[in-house]
C-alpha positions as CSV (number, residue, x, y, z in Angstrom):
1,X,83.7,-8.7,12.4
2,X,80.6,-6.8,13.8
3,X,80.1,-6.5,17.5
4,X,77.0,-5.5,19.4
5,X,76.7,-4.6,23.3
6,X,73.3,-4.8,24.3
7,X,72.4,-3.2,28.2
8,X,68.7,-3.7,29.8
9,X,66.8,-4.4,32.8
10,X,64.0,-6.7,33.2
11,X,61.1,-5.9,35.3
12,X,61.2,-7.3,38.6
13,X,57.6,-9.0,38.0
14,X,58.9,-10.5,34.7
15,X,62.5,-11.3,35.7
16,X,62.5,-15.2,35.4
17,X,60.0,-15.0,32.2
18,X,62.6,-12.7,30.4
19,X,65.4,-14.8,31.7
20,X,63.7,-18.1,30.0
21,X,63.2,-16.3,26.6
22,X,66.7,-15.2,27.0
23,X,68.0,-19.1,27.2
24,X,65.5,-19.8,23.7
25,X,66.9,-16.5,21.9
26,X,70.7,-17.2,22.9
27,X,70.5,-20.8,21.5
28,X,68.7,-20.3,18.4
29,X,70.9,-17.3,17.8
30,X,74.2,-19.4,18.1
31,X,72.9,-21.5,15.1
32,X,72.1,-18.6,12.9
33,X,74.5,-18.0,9.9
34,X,77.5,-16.2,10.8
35,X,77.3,-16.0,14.7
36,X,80.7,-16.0,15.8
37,X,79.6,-15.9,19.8
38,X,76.5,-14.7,21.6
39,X,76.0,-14.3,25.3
40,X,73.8,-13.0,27.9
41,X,75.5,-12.3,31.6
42,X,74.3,-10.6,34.8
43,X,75.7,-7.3,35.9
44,X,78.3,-8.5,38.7
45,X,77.5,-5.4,40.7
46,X,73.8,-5.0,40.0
47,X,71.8,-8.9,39.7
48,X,68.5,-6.8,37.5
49,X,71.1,-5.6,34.7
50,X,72.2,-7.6,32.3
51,X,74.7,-7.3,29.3
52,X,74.4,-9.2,25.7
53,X,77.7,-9.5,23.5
54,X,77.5,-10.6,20.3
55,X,79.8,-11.3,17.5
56,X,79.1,-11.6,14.0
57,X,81.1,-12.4,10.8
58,X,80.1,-9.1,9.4
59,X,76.9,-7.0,9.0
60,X,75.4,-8.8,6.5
61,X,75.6,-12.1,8.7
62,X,74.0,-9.5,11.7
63,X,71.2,-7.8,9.2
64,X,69.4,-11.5,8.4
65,X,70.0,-12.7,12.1
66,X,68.3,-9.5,13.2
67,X,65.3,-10.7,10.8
68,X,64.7,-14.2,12.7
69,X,61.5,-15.3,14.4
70,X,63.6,-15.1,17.9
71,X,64.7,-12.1,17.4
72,X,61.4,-10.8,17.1
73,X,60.2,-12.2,19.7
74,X,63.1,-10.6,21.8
75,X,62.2,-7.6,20.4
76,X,58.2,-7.9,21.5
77,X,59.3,-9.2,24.8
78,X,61.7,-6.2,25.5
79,X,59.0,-3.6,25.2
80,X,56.9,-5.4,27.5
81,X,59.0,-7.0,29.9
82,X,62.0,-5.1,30.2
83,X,62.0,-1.7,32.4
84,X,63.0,0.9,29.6
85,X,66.5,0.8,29.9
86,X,67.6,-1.1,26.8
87,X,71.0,0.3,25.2
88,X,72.5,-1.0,22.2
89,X,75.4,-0.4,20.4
90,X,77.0,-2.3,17.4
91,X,81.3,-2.1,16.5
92,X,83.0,-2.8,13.7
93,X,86.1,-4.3,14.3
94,X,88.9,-1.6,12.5
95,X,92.0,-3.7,14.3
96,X,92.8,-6.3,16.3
97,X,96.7,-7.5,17.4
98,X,98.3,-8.4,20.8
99,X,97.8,-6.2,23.7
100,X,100.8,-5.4,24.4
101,X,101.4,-5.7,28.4
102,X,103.5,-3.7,30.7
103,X,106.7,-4.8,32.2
């Protein structure tokens, strides 16, 4: 499994515009090939930062949705509406178990 933590800010001017293309990308991307989850969520601390996790079967699954329409049009929207903080990272899963708990 591939996941990818996304960070950015939308300009203040463009906020609900972004937030709209947000609700279009997130849905499409939950029907593409592979998509295990995908989410967008407000920063509980800061309301103009937002976080996007996504989870994917594995890269392949990740490389052709990163080749979709809507993800280009994320891509063109970021550059002009966001603020210039985007930050993106993308994990591969090595292990997963139980967490063990304390007590």
């Amino acid at each position: 499994m591939v996941i990818v933590i996304a960070r950015f800010s939308p300009r203040p001017d463009r906020r609900d515009e972004f937030l709209a293309l947000l609700a279009d990308v997130q849905e499409a991307s939950r029907r593409d090939d592979g998509c295990v989850n995908y989410g967008y969520y407000a920063n509980i601390t800061d309301a103009s930062s937002y976080i996007a996790v996504e989870e994917w079967a594995d890269m392949d699954a990740l490389a052709a949705h990163l080749r979709t329409p809507h993800v280009g049009r994320l891509i063109a929207a970021i550059g002009e509406m966001g603020d210039g903080s985007l930050e993106i990272a993308a994990h591969e899963v090595a292990r997963s178990g139980p967490l063990p708990l304390p007590g």
